[in-house]
C-alpha positions, 0 to 999 in steps of 0.5 A: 549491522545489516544481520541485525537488520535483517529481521526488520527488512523481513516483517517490513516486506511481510507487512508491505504484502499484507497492505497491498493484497486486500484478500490477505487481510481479510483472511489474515483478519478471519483467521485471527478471528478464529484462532483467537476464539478456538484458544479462548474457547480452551483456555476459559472453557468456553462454547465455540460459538462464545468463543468466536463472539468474544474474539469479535467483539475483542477484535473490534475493541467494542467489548460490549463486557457480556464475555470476558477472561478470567484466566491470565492466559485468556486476558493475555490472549485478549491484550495480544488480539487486541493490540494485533488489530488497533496497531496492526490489521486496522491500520493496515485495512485502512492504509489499502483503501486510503491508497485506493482513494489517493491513486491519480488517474490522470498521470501517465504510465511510463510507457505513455510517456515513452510514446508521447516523447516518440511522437512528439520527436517525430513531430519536430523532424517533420516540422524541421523539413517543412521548413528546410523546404520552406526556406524558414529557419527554426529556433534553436531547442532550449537546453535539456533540464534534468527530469523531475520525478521519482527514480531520477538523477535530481535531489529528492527535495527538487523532485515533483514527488508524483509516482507516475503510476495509475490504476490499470484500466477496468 
């Protein structure tokens, strides 16, 4: 069963690298643009420059209707342009800056968290021997409870669903 997922897994991290690299989508958007418009240009004899107008208007699904094939090749190369964009590097494009969008800036990274916890035990053994030596007697720490964030042990419908994760400073 996992070969005949293996194709899948493929085009999946193919896509993910694509979504997450917005210079791979634009050139893979650039490099369509002129691909199509170099086979258009062959395929219904067409100058160059018709040739990339017609890819763009095609991609853009504006189709403004000044150019448009006549052969089954070149309404072929059309329907596979057209798909490609509305189905794929459109919402590809799209998903990349909504993410940018939705990024929380006020999460801590791991590593933040880490020294946090650090300080925050250095804190209470400090606190612990001022009152030793005060003669005061500190509350029991209450239990444990399990952490709640993504990659832990706890069912995912208990987790708090935030990724911990935030843009590098610029």
């Amino acid at each position: 069963m996992d070969v005949l997922l293996l194709p899948f897994r493929w085009i999946y991290r193919g896509l993910v690298w694509f979504a997450n690299s917005p210079r791979t989508l634009i050139t893979s958007y650039l490099l369509m643009i002129v691909v199509a418009g170099i086979i258009y240009g062959e395929v219904e004899n067409r100058s160059p420059t018709d040739a990339v107008w017609w890819a763009v208007v095609t991609a853009s699904t504006v189709g403004y209707g000044d150019i448009a094939p006549a052969s089954w090749p070149g309404r072929t190369l059309a329907a596979l342009l057209i798909s490609t964009m509305v189905l794929l590097v459109i919402p590809l494009i799209t998903a990349h800056f909504a993410s940018r969008l939705i990024v929380d800036d006020d999460a801590f990274e791991h590593e933040e968290q880490e020294h946090l916890k650090a300080d925050v035990r250095r804190m209470r053994a400090l606190l612990e021997e001022m009152a030793a030596r005060s003669g005061i007697e500190l509350p029991d720490l209450p239990a444990e409870q399990p952490v709640s964030g993504p990659g832990s042990a706890a069912p995912p419908w208990e987790r708090s669903g935030r990724s911990g994760r935030r843009r590098p400073p610029r």
